[in-house]
PyMOL Python script that loads the backbone (N, CA, C, O; Angstrom):
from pymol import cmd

cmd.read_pdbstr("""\
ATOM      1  N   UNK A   1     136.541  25.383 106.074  1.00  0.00           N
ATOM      2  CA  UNK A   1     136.400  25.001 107.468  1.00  0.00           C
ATOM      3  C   UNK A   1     135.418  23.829 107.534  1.00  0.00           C
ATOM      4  O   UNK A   1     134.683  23.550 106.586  1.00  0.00           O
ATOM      5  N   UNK A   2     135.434  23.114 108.759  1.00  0.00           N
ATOM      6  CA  UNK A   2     134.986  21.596 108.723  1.00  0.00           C
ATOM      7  C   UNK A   2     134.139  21.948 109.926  1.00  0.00           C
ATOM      8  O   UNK A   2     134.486  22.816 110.727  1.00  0.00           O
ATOM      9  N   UNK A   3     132.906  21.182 110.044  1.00  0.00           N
ATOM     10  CA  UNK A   3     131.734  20.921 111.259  1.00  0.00           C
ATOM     11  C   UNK A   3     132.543  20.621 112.165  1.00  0.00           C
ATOM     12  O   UNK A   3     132.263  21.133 113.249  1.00  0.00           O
ATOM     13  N   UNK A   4     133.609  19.872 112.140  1.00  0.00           N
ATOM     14  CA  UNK A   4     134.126  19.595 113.504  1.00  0.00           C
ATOM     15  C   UNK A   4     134.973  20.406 114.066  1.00  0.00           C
ATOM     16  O   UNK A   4     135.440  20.118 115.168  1.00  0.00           O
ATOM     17  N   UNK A   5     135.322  21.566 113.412  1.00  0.00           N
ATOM     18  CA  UNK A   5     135.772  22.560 113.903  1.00  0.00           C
ATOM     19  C   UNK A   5     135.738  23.290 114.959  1.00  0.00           C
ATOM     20  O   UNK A   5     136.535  23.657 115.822  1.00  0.00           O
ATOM     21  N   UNK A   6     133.897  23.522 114.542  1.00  0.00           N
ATOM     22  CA  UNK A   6     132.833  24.519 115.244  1.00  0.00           C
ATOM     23  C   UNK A   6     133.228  24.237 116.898  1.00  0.00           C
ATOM     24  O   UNK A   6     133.604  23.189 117.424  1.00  0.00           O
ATOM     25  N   UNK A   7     133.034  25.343 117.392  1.00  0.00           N
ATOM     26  CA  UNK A   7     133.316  25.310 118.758  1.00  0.00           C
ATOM     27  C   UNK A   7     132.059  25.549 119.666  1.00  0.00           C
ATOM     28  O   UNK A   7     131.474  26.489 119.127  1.00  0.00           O
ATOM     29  N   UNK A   8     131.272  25.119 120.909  1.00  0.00           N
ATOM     30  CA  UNK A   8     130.300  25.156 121.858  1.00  0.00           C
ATOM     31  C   UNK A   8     129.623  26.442 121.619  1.00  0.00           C
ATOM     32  O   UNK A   8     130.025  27.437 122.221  1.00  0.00           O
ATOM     33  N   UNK A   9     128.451  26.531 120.647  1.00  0.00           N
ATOM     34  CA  UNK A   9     127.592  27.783 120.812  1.00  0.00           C
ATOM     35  C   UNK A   9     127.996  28.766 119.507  1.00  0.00           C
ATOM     36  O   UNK A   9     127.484  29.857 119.253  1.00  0.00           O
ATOM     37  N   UNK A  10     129.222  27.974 118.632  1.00  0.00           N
ATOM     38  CA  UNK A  10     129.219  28.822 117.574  1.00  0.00           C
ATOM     39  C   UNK A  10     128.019  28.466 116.379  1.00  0.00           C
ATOM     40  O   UNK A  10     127.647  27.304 116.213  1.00  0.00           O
ATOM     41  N   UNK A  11     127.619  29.288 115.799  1.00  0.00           N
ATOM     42  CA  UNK A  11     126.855  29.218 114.348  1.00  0.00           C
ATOM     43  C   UNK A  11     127.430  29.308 113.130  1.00  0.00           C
ATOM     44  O   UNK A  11     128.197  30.260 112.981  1.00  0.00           O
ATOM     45  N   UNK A  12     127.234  28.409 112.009  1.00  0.00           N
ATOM     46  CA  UNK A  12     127.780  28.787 111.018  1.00  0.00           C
ATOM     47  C   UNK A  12     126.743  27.836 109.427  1.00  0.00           C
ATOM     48  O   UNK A  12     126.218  26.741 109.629  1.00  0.00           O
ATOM     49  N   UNK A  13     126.707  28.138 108.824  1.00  0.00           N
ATOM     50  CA  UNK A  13     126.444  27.889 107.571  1.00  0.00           C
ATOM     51  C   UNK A  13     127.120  26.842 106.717  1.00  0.00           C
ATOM     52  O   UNK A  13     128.246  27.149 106.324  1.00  0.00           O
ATOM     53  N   UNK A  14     126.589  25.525 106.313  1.00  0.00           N
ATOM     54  CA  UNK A  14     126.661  24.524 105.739  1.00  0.00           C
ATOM     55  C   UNK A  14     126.979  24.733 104.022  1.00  0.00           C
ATOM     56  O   UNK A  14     126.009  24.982 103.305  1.00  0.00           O
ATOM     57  N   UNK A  15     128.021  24.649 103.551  1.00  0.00           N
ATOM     58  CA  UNK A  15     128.103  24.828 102.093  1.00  0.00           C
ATOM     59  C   UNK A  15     129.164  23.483 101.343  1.00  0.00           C
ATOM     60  O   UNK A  15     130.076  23.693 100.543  1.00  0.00           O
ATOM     61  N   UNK A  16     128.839  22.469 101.734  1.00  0.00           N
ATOM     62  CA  UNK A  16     128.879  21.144 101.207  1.00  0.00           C
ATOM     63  C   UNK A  16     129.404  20.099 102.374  1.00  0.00           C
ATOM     64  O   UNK A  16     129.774  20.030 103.546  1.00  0.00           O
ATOM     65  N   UNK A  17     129.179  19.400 101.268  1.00  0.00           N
ATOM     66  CA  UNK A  17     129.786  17.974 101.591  1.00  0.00           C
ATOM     67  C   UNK A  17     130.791  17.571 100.856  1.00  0.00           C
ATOM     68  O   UNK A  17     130.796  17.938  99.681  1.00  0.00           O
ATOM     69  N   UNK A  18     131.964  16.666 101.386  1.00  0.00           N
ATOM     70  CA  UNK A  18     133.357  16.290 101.108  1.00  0.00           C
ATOM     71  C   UNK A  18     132.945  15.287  99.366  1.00  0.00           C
ATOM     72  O   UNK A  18     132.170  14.330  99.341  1.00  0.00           O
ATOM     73  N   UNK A  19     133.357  15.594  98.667  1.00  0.00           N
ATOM     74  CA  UNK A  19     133.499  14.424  97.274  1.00  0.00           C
ATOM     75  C   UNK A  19     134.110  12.764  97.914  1.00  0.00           C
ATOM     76  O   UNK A  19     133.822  11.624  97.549  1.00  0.00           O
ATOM     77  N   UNK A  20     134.806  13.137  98.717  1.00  0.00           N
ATOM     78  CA  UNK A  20     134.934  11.649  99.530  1.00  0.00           C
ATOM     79  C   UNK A  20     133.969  10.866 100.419  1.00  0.00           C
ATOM     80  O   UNK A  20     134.186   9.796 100.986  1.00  0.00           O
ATOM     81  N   UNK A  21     132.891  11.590 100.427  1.00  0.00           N
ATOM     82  CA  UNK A  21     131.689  10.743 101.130  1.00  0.00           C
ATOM     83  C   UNK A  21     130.632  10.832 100.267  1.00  0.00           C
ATOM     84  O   UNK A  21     130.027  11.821  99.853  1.00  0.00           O
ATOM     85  N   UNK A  22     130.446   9.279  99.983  1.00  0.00           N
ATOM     86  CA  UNK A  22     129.274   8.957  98.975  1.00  0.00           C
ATOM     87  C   UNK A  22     129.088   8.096  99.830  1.00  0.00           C
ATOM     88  O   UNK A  22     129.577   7.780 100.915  1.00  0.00           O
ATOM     89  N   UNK A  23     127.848   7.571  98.790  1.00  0.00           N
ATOM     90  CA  UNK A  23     127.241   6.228  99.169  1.00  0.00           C
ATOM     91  C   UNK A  23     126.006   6.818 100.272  1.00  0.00           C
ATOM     92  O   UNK A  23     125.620   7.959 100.522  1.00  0.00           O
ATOM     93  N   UNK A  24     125.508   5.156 100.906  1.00  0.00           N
ATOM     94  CA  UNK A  24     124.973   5.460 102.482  1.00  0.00           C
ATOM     95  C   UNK A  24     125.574   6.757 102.915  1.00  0.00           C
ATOM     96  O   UNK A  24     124.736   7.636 103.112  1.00  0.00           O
ATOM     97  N   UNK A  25     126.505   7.008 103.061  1.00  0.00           N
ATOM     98  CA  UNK A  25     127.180   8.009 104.293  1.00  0.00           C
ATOM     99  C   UNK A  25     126.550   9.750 103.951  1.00  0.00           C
ATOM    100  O   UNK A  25     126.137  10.737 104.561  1.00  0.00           O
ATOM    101  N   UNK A  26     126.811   9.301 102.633  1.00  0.00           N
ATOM    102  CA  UNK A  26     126.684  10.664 102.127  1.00  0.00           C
ATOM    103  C   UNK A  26     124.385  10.853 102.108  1.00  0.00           C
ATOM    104  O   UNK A  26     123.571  11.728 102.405  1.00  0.00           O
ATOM    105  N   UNK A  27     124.366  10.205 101.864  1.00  0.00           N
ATOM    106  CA  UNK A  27     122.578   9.943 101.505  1.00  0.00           C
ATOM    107  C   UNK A  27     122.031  10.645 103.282  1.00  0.00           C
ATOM    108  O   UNK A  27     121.306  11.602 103.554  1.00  0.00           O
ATOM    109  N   UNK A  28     122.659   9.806 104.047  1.00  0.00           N
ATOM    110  CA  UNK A  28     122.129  10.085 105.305  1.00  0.00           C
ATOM    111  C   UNK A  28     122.358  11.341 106.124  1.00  0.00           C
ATOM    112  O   UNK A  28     121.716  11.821 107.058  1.00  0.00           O
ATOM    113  N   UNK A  29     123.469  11.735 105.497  1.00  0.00           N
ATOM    114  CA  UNK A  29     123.738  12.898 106.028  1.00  0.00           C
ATOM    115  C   UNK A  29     122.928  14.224 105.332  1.00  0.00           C
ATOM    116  O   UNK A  29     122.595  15.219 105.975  1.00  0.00           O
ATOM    117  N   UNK A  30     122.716  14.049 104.079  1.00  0.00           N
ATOM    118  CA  UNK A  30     121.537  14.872 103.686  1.00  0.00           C
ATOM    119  C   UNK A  30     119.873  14.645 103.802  1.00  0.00           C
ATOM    120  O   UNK A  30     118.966  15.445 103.572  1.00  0.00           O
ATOM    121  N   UNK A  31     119.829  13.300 104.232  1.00  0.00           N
ATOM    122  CA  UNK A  31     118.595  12.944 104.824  1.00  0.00           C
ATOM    123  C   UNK A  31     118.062  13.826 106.338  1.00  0.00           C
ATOM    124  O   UNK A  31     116.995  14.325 106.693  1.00  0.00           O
ATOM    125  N   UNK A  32     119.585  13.680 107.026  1.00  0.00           N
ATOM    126  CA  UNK A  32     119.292  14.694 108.485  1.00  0.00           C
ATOM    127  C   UNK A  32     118.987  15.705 107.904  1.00  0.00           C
ATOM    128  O   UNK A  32     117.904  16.183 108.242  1.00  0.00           O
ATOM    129  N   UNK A  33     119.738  16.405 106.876  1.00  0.00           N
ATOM    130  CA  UNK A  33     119.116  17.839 106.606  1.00  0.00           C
ATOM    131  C   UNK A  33     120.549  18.902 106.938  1.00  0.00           C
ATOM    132  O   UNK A  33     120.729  20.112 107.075  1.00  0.00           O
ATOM    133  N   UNK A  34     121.225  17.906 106.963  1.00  0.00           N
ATOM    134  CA  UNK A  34     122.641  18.643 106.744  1.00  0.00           C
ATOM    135  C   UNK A  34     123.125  18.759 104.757  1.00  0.00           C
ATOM    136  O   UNK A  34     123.847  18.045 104.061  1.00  0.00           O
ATOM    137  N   UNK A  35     122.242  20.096 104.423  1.00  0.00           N
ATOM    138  CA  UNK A  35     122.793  20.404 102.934  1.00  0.00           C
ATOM    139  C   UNK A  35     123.028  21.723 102.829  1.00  0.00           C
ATOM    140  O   UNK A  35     122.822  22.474 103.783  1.00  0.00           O
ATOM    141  N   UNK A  36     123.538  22.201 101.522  1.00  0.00           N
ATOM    142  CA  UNK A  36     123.971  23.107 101.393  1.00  0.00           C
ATOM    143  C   UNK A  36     122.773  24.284 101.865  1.00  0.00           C
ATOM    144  O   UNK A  36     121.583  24.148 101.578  1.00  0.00           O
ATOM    145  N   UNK A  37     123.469  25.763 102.844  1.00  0.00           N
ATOM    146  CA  UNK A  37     122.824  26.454 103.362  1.00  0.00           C
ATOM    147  C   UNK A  37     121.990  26.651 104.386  1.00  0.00           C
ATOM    148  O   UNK A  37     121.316  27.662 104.587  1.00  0.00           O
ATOM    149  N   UNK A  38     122.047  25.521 105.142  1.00  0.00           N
ATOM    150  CA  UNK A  38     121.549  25.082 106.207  1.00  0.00           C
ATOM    151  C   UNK A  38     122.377  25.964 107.543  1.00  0.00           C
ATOM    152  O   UNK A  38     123.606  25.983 107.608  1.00  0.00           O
ATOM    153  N   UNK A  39     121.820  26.404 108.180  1.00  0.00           N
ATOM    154  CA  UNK A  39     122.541  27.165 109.639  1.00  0.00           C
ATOM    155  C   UNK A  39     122.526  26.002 110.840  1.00  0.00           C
ATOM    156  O   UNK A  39     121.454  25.712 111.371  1.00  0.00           O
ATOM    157  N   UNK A  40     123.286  25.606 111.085  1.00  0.00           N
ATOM    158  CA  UNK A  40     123.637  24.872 112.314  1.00  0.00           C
ATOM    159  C   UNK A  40     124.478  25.309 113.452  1.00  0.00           C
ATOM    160  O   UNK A  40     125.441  26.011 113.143  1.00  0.00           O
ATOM    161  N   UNK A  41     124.291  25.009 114.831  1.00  0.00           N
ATOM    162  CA  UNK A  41     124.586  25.539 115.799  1.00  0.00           C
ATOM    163  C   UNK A  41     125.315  23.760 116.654  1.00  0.00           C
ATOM    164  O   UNK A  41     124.823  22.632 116.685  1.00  0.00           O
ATOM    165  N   UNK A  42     126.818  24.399 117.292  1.00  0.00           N
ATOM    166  CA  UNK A  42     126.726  23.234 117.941  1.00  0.00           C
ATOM    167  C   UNK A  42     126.059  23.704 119.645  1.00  0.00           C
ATOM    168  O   UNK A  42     126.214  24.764 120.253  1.00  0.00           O
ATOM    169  N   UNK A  43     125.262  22.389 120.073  1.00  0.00           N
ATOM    170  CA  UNK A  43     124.403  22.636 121.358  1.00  0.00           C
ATOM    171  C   UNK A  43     125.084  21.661 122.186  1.00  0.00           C
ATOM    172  O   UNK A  43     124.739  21.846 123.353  1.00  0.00           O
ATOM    173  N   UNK A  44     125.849  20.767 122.087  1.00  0.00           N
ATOM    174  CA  UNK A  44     126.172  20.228 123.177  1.00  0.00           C
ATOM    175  C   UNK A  44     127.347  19.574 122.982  1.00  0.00           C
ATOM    176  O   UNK A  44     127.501  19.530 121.762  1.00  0.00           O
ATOM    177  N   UNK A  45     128.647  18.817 123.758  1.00  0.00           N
ATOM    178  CA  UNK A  45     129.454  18.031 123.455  1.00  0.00           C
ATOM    179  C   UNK A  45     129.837  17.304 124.659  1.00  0.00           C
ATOM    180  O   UNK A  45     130.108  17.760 125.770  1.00  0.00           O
ATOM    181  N   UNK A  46     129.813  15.978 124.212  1.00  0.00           N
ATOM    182  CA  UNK A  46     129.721  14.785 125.220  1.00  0.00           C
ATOM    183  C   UNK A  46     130.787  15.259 126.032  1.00  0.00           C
ATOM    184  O   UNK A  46     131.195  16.413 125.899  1.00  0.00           O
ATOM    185  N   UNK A  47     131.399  14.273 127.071  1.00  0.00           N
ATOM    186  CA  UNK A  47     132.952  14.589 127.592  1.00  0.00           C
ATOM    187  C   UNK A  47     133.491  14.303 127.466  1.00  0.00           C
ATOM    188  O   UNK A  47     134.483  14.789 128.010  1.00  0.00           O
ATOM    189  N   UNK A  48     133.646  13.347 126.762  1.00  0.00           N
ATOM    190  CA  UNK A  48     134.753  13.114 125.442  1.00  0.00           C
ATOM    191  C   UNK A  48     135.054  13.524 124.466  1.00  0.00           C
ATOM    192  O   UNK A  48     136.158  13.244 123.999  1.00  0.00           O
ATOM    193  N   UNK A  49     134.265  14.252 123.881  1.00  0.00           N
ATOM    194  CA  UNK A  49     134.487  15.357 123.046  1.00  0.00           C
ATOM    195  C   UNK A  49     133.574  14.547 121.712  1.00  0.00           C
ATOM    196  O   UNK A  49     133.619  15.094 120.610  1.00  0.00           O
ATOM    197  N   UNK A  50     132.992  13.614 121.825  1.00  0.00           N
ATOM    198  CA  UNK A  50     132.675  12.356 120.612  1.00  0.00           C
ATOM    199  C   UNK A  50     131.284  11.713 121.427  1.00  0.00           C
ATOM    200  O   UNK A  50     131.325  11.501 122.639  1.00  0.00           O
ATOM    201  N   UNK A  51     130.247  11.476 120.728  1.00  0.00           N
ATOM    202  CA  UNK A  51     129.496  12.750 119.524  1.00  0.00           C
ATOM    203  C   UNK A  51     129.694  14.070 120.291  1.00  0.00           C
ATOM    204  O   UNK A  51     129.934  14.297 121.477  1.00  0.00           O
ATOM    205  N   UNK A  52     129.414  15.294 118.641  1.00  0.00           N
ATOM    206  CA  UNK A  52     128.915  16.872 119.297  1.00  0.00           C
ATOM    207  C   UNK A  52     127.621  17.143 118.540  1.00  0.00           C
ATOM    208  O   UNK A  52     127.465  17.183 117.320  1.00  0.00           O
ATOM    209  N   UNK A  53     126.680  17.330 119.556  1.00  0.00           N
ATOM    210  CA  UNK A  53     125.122  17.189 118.865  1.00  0.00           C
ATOM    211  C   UNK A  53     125.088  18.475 118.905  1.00  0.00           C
ATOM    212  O   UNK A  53     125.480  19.100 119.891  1.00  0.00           O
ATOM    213  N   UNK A  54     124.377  19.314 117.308  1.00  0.00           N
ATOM    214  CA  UNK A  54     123.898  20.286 116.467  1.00  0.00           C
ATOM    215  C   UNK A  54     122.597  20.326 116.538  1.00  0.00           C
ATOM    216  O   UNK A  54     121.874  19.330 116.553  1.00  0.00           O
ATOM    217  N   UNK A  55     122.207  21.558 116.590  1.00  0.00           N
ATOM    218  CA  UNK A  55     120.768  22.059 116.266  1.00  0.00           C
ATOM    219  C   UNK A  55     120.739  22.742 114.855  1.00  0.00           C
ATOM    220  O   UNK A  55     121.228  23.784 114.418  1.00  0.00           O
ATOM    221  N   UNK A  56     119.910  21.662 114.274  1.00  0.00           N
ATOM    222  CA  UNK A  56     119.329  22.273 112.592  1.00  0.00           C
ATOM    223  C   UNK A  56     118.102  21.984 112.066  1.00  0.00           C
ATOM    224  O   UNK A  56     117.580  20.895 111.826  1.00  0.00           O
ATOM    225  N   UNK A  57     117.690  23.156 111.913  1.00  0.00           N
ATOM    226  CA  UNK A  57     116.145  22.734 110.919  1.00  0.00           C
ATOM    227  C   UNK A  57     114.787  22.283 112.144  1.00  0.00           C
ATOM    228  O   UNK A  57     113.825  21.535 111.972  1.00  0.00           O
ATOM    229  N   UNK A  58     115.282  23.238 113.619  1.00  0.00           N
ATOM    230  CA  UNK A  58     114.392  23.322 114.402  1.00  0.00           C
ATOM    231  C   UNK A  58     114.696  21.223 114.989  1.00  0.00           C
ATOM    232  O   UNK A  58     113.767  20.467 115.272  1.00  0.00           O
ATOM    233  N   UNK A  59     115.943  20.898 114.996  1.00  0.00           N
ATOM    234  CA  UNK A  59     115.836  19.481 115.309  1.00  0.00           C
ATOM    235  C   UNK A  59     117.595  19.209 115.798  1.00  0.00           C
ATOM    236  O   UNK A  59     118.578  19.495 115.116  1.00  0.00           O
ATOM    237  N   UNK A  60     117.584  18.654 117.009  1.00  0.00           N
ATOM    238  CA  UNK A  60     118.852  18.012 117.691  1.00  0.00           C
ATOM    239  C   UNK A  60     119.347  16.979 116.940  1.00  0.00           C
ATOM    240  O   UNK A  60     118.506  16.135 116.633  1.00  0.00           O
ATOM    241  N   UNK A  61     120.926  16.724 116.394  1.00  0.00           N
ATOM    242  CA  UNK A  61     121.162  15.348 115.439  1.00  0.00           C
ATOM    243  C   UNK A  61     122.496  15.355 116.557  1.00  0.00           C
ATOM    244  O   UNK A  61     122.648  16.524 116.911  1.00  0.00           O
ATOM    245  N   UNK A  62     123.311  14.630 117.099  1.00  0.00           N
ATOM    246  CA  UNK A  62     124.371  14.307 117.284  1.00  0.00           C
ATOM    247  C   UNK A  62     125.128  13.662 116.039  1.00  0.00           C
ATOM    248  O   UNK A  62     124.502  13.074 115.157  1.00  0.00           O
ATOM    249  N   UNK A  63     126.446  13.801 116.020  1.00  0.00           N
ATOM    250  CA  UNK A  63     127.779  13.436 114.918  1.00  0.00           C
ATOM    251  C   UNK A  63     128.595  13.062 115.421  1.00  0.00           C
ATOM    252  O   UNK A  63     128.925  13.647 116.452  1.00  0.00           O
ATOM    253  N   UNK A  64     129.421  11.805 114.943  1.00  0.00           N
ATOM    254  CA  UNK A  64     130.910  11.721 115.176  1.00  0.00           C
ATOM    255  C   UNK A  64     131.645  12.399 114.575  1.00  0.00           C
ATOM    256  O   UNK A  64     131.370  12.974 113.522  1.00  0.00           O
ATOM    257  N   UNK A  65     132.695  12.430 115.162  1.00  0.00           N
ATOM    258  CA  UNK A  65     133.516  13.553 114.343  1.00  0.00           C
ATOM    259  C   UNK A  65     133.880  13.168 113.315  1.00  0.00           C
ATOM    260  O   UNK A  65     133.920  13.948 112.363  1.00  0.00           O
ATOM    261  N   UNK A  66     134.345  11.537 113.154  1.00  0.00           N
ATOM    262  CA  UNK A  66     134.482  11.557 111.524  1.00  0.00           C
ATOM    263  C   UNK A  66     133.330  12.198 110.444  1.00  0.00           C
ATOM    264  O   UNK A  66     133.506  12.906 109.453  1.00  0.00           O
ATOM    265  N   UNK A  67     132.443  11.817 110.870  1.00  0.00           N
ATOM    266  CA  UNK A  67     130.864  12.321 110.092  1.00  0.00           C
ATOM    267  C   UNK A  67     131.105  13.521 110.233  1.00  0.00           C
ATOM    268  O   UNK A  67     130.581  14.093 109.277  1.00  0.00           O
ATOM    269  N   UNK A  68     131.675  14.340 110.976  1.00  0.00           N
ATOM    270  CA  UNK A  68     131.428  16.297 110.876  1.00  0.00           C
ATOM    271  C   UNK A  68     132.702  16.370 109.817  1.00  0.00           C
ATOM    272  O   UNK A  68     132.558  17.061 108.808  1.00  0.00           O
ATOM    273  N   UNK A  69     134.111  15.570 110.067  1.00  0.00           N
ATOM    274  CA  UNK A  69     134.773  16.071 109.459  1.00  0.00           C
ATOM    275  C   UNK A  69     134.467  16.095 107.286  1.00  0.00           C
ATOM    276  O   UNK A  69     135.143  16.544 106.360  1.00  0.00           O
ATOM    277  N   UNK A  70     133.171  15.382 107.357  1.00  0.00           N
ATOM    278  CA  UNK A  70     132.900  15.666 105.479  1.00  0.00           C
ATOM    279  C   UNK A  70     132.217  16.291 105.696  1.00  0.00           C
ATOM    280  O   UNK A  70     131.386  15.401 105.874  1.00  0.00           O
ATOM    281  N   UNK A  71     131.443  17.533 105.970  1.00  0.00           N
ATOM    282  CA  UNK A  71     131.163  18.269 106.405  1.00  0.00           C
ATOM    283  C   UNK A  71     131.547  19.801 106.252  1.00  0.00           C
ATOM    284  O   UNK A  71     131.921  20.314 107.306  1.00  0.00           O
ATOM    285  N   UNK A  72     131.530  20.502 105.309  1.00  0.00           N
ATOM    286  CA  UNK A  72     132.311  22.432 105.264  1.00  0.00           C
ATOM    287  C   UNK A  72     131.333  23.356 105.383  1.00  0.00           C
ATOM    288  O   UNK A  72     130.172  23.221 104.996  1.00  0.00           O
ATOM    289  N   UNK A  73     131.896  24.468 106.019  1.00  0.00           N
ATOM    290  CA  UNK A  73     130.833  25.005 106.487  1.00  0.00           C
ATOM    291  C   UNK A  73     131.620  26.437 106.098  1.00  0.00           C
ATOM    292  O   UNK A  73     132.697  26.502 105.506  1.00  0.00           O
ATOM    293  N   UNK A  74     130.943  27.388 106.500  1.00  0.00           N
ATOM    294  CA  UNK A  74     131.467  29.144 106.852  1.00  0.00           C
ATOM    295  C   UNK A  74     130.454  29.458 107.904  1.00  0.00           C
ATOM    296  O   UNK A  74     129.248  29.238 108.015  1.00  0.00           O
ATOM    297  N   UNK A  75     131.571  30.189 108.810  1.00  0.00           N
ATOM    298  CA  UNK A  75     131.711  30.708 109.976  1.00  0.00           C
ATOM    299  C   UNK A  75     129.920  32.115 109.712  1.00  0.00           C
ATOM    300  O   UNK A  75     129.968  32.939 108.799  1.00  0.00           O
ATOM    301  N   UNK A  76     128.903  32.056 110.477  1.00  0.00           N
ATOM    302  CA  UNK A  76     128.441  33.035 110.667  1.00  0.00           C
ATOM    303  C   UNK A  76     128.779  33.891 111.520  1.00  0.00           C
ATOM    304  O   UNK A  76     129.307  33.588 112.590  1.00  0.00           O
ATOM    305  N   UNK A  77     128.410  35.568 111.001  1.00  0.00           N
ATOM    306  CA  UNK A  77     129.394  36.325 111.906  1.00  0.00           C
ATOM    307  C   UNK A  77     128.037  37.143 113.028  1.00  0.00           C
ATOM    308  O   UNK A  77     128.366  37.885 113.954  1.00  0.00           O
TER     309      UNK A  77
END
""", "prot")
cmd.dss("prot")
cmd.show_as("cartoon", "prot")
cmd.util.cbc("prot")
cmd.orient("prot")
């Protein structure tokens, strides 16, 4: 399952990143603090549906959805 999945108020658990995002893309996205085992919550989504800003690590990040879609996660229950 993919970050951009997640639906308004669900929680779930971070267990990688896509092998197709390196580089910058990939650096920054573990710079936010999106890595493996991390619990993230989505908290808000524009009305467009683009960004959906996450709460992780006690801190608000907004994402485009391309950026959520390298991104896998599992569902917390």
């Amino acid at each position: 399952m993919k970050l951009s999945d997640l639906k308004y108020g669900e929680t779930a658990r971070i267990s990688g990143i896509s092998e197709q995002c390196q580089g910058e893309a990939r650096r920054r996205l573990l710079d936010l603090g999106f890595v493996r085992g991390t619990i993230v919550t989505v908290q808000n989504i524009s009305p467009l549906g683009n960004p959906v800003a996450y709460s992780l690590r006690d801190t608000l990040i907004a994402l485009r959805h391309e950026q959520a879609e390298q991104i896998f996660i599992e569902l917390e229950e």
